[in-house]
Jmol script that loads the backbone (N, CA, C; Angstrom):
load data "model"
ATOM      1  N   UNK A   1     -29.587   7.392  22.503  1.00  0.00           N
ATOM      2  CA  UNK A   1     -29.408   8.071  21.239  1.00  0.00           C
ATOM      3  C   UNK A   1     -28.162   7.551  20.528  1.00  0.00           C
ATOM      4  N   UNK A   2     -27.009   7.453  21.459  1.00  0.00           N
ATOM      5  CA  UNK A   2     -25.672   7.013  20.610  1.00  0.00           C
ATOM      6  C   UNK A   2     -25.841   5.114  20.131  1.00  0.00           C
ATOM      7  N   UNK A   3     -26.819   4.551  20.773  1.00  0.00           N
ATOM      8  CA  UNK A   3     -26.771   3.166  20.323  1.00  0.00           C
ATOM      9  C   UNK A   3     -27.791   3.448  18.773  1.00  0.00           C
ATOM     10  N   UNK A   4     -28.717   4.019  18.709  1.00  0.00           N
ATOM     11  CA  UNK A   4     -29.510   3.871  17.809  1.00  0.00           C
ATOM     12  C   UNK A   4     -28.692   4.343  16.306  1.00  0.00           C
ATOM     13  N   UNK A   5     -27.772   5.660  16.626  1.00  0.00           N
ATOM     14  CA  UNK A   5     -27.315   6.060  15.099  1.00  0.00           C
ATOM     15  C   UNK A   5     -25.806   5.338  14.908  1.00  0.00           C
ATOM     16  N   UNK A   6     -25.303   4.659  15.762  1.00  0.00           N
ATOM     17  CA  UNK A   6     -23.500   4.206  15.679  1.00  0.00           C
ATOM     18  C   UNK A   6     -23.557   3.109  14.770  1.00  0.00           C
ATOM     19  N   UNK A   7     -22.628   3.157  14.173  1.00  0.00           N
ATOM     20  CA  UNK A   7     -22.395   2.302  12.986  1.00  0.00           C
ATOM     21  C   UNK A   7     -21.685   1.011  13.552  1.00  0.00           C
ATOM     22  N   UNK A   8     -22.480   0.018  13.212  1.00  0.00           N
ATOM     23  CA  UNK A   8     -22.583  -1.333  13.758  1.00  0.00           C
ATOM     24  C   UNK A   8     -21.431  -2.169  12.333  1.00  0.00           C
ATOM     25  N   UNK A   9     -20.382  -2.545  12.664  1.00  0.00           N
ATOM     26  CA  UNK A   9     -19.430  -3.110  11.662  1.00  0.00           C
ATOM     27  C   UNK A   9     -19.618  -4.665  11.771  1.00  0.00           C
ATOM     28  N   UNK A  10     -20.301  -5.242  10.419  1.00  0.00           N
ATOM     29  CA  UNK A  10     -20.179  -7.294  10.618  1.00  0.00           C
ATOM     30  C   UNK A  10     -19.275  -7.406   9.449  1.00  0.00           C
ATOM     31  N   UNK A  11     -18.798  -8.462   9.837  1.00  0.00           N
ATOM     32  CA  UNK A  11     -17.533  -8.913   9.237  1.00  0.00           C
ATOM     33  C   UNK A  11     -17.589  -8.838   7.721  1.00  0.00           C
ATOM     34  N   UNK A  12     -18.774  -8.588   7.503  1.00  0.00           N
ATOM     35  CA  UNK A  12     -19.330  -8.400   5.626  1.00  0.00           C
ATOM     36  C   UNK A  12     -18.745  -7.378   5.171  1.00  0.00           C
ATOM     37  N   UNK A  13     -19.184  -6.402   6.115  1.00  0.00           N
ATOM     38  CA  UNK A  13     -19.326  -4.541   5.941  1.00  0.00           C
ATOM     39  C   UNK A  13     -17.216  -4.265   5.699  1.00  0.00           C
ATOM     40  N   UNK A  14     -17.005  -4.963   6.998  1.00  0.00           N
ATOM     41  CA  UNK A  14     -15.204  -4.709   7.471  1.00  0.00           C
ATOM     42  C   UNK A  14     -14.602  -5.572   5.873  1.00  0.00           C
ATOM     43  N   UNK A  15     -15.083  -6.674   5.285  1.00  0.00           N
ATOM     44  CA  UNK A  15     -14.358  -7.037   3.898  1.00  0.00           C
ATOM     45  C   UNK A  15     -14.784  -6.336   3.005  1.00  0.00           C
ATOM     46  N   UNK A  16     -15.851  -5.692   3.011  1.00  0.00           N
ATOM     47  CA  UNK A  16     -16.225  -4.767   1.979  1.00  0.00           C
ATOM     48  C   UNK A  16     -15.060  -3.537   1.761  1.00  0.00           C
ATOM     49  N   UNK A  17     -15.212  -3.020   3.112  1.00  0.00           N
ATOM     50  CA  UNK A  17     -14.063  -1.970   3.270  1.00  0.00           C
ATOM     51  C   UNK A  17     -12.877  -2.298   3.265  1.00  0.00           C
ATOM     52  N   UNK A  18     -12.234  -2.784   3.399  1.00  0.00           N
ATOM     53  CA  UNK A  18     -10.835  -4.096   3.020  1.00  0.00           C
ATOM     54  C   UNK A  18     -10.718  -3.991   1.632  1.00  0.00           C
ATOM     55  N   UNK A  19     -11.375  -4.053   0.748  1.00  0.00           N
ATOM     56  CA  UNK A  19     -11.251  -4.324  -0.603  1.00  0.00           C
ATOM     57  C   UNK A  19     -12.041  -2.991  -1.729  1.00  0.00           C
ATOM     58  N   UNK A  20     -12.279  -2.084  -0.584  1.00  0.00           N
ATOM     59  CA  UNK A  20     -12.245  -0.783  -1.366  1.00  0.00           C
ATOM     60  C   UNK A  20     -11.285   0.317  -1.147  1.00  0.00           C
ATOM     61  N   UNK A  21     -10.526  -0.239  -0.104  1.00  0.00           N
ATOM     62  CA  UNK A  21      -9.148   0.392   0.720  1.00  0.00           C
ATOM     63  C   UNK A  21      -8.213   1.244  -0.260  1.00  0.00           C
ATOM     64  N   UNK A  22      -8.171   2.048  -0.791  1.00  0.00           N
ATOM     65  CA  UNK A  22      -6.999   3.050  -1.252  1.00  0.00           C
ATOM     66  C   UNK A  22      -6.067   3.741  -0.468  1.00  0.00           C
ATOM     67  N   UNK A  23      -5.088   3.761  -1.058  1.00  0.00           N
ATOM     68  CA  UNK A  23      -4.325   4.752  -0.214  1.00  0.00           C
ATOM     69  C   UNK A  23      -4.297   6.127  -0.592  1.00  0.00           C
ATOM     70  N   UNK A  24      -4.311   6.698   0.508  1.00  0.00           N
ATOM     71  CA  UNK A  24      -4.781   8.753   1.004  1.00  0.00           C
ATOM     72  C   UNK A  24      -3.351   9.014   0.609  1.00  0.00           C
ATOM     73  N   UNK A  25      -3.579  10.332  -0.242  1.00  0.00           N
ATOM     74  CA  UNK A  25      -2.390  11.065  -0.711  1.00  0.00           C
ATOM     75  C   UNK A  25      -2.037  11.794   0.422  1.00  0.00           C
ATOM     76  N   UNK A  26      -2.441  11.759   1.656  1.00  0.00           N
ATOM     77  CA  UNK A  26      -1.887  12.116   2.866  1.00  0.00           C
ATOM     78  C   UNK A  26      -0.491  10.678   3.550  1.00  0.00           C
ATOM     79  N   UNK A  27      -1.025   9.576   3.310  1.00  0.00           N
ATOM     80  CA  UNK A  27      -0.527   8.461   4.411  1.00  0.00           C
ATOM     81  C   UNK A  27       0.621   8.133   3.545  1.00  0.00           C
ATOM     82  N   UNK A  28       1.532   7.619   4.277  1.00  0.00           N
ATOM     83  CA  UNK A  28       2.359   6.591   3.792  1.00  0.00           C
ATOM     84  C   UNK A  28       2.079   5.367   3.529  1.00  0.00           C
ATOM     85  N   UNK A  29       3.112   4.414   2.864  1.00  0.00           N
ATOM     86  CA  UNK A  29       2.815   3.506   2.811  1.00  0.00           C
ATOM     87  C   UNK A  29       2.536   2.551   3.815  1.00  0.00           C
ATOM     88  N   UNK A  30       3.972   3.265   4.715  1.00  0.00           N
ATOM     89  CA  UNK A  30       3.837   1.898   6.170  1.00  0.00           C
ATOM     90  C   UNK A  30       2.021   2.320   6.455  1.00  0.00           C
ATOM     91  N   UNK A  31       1.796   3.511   6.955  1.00  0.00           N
ATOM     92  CA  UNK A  31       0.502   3.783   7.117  1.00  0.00           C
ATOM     93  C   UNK A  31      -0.941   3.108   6.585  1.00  0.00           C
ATOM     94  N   UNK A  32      -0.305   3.143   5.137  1.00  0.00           N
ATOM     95  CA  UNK A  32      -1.783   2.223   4.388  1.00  0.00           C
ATOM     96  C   UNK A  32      -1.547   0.923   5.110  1.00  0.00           C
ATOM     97  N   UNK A  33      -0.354   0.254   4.789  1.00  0.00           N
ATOM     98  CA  UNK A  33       0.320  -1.234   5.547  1.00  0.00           C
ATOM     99  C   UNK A  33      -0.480  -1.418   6.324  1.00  0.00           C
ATOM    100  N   UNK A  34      -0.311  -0.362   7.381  1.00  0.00           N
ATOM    101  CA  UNK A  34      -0.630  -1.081   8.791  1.00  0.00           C
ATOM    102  C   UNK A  34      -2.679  -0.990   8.981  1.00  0.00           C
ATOM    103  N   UNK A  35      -3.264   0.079   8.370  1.00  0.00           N
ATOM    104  CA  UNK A  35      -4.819   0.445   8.023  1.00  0.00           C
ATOM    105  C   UNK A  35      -5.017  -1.257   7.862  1.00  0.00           C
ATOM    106  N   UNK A  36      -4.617  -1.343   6.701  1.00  0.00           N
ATOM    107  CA  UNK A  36      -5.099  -2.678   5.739  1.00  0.00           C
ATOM    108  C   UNK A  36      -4.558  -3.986   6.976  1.00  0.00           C
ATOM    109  N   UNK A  37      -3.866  -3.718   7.570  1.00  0.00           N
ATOM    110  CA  UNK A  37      -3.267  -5.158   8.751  1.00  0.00           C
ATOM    111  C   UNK A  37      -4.883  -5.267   9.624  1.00  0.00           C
ATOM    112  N   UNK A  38      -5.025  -4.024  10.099  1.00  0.00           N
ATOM    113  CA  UNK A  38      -5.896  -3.454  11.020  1.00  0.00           C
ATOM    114  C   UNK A  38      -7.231  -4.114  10.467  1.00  0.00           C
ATOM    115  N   UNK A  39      -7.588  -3.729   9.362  1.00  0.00           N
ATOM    116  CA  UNK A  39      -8.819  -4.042   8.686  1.00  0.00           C
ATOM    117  C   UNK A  39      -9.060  -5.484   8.410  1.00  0.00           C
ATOM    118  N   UNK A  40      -7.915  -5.893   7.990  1.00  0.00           N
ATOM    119  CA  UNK A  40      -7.893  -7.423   7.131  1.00  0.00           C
ATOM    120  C   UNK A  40      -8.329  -8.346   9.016  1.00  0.00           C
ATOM    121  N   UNK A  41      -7.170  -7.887   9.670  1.00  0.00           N
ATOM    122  CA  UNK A  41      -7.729  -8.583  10.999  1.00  0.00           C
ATOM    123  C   UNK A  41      -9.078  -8.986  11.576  1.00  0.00           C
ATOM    124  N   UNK A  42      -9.512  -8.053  11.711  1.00  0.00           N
ATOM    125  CA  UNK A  42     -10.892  -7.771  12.053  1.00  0.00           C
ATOM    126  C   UNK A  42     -12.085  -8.273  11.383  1.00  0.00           C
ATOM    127  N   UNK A  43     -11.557  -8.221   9.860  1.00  0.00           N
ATOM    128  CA  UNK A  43     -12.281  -9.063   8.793  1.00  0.00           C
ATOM    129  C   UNK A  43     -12.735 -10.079   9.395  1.00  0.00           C
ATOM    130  N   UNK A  44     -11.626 -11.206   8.905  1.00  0.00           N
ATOM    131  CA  UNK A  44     -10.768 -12.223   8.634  1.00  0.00           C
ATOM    132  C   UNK A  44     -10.090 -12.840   9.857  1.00  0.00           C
ATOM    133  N   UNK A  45     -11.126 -13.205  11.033  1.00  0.00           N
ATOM    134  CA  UNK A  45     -10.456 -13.597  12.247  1.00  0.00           C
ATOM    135  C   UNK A  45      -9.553 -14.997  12.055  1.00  0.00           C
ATOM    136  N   UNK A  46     -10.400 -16.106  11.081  1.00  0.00           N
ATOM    137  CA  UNK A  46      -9.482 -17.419  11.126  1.00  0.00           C
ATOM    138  C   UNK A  46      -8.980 -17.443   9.751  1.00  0.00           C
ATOM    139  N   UNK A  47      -8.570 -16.687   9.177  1.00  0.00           N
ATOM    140  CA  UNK A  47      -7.598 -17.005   8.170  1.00  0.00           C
ATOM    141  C   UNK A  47      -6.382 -18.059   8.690  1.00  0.00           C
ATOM    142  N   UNK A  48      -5.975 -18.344   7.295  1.00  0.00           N
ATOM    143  CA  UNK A  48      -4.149 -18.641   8.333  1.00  0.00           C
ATOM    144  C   UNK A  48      -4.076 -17.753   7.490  1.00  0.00           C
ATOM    145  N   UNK A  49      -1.932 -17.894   7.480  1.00  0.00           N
ATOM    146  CA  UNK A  49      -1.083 -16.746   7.236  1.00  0.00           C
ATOM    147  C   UNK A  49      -0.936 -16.652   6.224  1.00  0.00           C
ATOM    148  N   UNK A  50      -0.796 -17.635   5.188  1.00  0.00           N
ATOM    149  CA  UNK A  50      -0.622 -17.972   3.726  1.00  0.00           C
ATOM    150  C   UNK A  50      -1.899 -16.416   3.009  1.00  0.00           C
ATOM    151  N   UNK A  51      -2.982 -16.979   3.306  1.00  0.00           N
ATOM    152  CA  UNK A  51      -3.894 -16.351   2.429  1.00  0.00           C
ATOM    153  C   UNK A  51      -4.119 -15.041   3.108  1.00  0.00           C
ATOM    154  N   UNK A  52      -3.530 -15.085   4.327  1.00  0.00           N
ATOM    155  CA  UNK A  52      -3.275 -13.347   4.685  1.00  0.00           C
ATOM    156  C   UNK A  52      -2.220 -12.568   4.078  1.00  0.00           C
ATOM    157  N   UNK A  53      -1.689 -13.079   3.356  1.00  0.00           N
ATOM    158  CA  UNK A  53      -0.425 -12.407   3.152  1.00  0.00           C
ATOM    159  C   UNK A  53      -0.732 -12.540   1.774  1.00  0.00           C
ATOM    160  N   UNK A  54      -1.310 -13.437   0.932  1.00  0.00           N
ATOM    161  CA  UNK A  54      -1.232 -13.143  -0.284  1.00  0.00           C
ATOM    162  C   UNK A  54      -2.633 -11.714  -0.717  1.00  0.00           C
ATOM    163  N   UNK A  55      -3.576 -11.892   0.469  1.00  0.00           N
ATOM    164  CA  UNK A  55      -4.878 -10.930   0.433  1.00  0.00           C
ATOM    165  C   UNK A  55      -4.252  -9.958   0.711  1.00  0.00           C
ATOM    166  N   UNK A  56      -3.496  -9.432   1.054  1.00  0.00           N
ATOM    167  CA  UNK A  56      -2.725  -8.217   1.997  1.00  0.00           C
ATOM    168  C   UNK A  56      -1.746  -7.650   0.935  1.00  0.00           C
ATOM    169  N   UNK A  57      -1.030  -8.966   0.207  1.00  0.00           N
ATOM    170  CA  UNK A  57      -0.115  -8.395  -0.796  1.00  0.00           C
ATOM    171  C   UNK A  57      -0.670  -7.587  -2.001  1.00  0.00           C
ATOM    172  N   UNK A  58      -2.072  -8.273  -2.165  1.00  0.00           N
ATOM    173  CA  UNK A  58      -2.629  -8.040  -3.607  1.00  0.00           C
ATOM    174  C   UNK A  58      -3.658  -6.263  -3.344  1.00  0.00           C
ATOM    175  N   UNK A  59      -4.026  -6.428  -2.147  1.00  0.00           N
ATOM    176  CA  UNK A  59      -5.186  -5.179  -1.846  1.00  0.00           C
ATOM    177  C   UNK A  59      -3.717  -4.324  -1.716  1.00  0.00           C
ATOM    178  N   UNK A  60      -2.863  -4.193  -1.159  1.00  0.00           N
ATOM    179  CA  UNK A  60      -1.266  -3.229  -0.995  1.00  0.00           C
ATOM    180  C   UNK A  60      -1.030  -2.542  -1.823  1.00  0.00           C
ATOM    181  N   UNK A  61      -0.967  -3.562  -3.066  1.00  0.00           N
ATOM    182  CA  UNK A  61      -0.532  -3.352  -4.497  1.00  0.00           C
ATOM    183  C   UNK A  61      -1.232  -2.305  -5.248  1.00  0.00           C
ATOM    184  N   UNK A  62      -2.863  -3.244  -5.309  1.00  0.00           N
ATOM    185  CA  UNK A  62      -3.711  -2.542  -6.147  1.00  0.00           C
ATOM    186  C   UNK A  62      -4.588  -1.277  -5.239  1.00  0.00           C
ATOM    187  N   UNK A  63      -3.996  -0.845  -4.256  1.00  0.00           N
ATOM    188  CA  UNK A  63      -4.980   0.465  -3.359  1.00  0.00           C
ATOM    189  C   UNK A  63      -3.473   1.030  -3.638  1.00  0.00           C
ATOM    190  N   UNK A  64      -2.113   1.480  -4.025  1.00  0.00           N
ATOM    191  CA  UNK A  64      -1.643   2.367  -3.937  1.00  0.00           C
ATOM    192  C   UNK A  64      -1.962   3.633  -5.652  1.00  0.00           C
ATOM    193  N   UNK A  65      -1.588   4.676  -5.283  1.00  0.00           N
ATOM    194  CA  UNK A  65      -1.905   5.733  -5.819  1.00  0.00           C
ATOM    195  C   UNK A  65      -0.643   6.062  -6.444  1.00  0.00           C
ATOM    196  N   UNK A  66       0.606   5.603  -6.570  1.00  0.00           N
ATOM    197  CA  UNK A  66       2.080   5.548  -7.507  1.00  0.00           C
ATOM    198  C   UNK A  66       2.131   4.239  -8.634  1.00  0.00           C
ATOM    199  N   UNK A  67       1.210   4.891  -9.763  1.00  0.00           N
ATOM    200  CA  UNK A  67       1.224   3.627 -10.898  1.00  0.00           C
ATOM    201  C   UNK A  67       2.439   3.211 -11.555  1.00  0.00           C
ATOM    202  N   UNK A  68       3.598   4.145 -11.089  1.00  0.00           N
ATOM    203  CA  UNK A  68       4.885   3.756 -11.686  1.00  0.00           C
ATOM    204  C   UNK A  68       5.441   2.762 -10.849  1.00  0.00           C
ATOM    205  N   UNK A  69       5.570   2.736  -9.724  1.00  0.00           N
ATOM    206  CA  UNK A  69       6.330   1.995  -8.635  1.00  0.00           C
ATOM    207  C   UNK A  69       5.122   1.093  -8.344  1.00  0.00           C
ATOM    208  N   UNK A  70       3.938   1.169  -8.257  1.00  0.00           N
ATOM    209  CA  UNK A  70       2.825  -0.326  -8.355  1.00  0.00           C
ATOM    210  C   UNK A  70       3.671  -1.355  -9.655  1.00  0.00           C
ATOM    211  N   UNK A  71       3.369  -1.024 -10.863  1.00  0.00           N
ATOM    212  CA  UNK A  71       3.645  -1.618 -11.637  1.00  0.00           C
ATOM    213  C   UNK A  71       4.934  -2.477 -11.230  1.00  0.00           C
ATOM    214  N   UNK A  72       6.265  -1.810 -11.096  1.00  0.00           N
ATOM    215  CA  UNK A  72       7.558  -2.265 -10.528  1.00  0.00           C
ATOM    216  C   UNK A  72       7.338  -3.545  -9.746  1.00  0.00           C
ATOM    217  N   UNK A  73       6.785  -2.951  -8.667  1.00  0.00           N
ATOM    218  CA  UNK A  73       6.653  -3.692  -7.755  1.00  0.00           C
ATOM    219  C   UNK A  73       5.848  -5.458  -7.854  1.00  0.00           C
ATOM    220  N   UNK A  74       4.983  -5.103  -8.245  1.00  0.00           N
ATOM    221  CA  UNK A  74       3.702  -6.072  -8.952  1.00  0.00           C
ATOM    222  C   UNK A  74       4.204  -6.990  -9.819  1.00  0.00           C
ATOM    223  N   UNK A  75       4.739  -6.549 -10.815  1.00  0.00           N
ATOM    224  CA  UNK A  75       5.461  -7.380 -11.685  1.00  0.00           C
ATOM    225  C   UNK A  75       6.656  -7.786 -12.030  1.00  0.00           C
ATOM    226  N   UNK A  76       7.947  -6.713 -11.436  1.00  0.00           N
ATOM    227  CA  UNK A  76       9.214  -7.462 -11.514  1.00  0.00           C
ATOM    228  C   UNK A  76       9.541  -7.858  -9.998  1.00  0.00           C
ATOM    229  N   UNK A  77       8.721  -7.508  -9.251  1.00  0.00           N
ATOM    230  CA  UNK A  77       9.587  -8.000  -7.805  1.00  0.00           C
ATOM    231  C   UNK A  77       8.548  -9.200  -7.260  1.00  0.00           C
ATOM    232  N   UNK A  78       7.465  -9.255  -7.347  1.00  0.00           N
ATOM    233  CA  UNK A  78       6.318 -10.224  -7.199  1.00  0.00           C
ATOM    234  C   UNK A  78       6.853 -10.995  -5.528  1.00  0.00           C
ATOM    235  N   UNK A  79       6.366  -9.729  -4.769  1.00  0.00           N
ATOM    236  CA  UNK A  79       6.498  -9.789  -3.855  1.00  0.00           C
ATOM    237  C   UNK A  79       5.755 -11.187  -2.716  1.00  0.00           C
ATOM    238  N   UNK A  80       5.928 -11.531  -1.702  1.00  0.00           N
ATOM    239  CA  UNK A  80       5.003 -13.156  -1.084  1.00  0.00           C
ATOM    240  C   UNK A  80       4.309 -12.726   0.174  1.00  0.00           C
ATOM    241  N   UNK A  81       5.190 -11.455   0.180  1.00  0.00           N
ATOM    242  CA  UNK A  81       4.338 -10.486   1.822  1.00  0.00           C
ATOM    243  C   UNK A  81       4.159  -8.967   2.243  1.00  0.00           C
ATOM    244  N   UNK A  82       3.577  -8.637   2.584  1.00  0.00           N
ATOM    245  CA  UNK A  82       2.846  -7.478   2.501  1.00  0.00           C
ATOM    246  C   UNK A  82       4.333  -6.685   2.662  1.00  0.00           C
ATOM    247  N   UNK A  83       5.173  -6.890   3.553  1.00  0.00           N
ATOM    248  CA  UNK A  83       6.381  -6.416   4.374  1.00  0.00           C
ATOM    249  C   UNK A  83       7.444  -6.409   3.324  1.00  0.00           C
ATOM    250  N   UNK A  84       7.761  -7.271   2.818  1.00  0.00           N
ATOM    251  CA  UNK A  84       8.427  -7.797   1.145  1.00  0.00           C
ATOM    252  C   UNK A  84       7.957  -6.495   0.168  1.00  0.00           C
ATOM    253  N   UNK A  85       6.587  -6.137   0.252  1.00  0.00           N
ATOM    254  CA  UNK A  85       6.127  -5.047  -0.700  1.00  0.00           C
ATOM    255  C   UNK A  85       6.445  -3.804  -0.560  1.00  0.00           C
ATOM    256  N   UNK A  86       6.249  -3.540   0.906  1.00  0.00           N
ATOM    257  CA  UNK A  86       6.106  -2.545   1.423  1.00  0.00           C
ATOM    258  C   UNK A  86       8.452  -2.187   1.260  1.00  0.00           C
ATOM    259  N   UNK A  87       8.790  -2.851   1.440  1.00  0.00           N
ATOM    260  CA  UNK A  87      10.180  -3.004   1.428  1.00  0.00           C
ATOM    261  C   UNK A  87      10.486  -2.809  -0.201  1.00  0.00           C
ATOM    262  N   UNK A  88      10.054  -3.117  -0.906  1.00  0.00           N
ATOM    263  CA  UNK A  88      10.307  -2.917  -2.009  1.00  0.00           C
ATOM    264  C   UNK A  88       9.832  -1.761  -2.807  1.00  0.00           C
ATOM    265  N   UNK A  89       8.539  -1.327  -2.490  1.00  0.00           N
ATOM    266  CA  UNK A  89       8.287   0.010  -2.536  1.00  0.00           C
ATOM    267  C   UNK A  89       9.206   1.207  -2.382  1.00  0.00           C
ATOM    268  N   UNK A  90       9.239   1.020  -1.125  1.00  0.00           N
ATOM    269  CA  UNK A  90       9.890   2.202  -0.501  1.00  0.00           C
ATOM    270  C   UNK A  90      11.070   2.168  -1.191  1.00  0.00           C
ATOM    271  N   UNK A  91      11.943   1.015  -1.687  1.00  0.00           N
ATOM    272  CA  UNK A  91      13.252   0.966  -2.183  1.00  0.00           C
ATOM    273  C   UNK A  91      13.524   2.197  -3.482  1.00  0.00           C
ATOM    274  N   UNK A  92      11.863   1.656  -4.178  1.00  0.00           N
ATOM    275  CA  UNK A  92      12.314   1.968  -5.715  1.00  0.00           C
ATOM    276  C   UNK A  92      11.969   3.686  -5.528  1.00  0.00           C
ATOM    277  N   UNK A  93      11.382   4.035  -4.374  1.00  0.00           N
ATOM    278  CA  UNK A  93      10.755   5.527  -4.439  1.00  0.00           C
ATOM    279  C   UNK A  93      12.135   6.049  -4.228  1.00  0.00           C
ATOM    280  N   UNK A  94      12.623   5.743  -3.123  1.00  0.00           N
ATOM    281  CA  UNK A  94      14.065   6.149  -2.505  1.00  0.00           C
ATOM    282  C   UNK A  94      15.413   6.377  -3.776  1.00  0.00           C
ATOM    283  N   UNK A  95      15.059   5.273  -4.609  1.00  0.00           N
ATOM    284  CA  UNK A  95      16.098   4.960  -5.804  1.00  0.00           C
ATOM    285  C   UNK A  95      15.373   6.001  -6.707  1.00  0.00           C
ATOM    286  N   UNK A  96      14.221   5.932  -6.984  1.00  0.00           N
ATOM    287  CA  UNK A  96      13.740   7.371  -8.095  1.00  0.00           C
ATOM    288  C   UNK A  96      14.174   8.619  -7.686  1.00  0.00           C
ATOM    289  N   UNK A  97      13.634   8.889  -6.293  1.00  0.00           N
ATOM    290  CA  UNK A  97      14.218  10.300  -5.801  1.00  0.00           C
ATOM    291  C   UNK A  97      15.663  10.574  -5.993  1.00  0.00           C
ATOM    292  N   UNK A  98      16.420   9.863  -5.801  1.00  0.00           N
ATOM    293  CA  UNK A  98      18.045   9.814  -5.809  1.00  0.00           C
ATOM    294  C   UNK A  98      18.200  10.519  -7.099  1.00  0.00           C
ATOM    295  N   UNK A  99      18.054   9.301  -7.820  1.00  0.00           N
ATOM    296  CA  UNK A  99      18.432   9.412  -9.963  1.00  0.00           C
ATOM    297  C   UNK A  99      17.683  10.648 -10.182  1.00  0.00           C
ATOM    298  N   UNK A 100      16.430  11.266  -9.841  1.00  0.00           N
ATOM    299  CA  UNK A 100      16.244  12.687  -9.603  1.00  0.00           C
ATOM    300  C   UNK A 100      16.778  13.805  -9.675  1.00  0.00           C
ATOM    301  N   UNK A 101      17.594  13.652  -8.295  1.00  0.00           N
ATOM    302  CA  UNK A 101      18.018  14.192  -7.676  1.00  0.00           C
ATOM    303  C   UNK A 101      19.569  14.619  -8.217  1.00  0.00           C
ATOM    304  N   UNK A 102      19.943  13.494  -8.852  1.00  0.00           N
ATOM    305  CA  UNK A 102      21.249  13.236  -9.085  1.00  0.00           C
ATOM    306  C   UNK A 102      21.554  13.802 -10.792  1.00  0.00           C
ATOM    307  N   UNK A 103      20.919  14.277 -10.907  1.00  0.00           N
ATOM    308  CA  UNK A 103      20.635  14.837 -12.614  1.00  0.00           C
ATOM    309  C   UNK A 103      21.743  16.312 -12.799  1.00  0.00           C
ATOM    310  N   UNK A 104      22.612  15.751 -13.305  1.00  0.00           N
ATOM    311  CA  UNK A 104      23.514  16.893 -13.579  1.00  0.00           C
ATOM    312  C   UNK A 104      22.756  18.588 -14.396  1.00  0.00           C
ATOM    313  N   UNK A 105      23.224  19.827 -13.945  1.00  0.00           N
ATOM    314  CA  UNK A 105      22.659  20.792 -14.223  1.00  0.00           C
ATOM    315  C   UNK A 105      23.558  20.987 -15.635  1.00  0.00           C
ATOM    316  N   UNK A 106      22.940  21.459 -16.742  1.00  0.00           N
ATOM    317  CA  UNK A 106      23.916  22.142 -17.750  1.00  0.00           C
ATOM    318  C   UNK A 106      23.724  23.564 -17.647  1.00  0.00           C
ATOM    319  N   UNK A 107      24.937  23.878 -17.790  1.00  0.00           N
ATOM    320  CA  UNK A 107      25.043  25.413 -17.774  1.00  0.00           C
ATOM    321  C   UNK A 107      25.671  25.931 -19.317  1.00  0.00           C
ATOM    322  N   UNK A 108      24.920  26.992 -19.525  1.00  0.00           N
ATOM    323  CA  UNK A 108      25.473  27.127 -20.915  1.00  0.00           C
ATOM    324  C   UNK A 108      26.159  28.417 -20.514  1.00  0.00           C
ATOM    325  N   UNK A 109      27.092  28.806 -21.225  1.00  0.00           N
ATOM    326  CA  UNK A 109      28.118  29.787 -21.418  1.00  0.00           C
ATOM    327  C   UNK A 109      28.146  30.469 -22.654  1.00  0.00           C
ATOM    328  N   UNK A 110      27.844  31.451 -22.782  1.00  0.00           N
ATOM    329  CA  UNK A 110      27.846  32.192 -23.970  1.00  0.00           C
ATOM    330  C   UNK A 110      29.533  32.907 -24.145  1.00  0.00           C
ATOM    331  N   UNK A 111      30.076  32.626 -24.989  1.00  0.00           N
ATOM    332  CA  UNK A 111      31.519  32.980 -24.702  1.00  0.00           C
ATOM    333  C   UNK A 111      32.174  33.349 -26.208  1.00  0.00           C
TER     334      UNK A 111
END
end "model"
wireframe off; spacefill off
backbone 0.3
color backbone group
């Protein structure tokens, strides 16, 4: 019974899913990172590294769900590796939260 209904994955099906990959408003980034490492592998047994890293950089980019920090990232940092992205990501979220964070309160005084 379990051979007849289990979902049989060929390397077609695994790039299909590779390149419909989003990232879950649950996961992190390292998390999507490492999904998409996982997936692209399995794909993509003889790649070399070059076109793994530029396939990895570009699906990273365009599956995250922060269009402010995609953009950033994508176009002024034009990252060469998934790790480079993922590093740069996290930078600018860390740097938004801060400047956030860092927002002086006004208090008004009626006097």
């Amino acid at each position: 019974m379990n051979s007849r209904f289990r979902v049989i994955e060929t390397p077609r099906s695994l790039v299909a899913k590779f390149n419909r990959r989003k990232q879950r408003h649950s996961a992190t980034v390292v998390e999507f990172a490492a999904d998409l490492k996982v997936l692209y592998d399995r794909a993509h047994r003889c790649r070399d590294r070059q076109t793994r890293e530029e396939d990895l950089v570009r699906r990273f980019i365009d599956g995250l769900y922060d269009d402010e920090n995609k953009f950033e990232v994508k176009f002024n940092k034009e990252p060469r590796t998934v790790d480079e992205a993922i590093y740069h990501f996290v930078n600018l979220m860390q740097t938004r939260n801060m400047n956030r964070n860092d927002t002086p309160s006004i208090r008004i005084e009626n006097g």
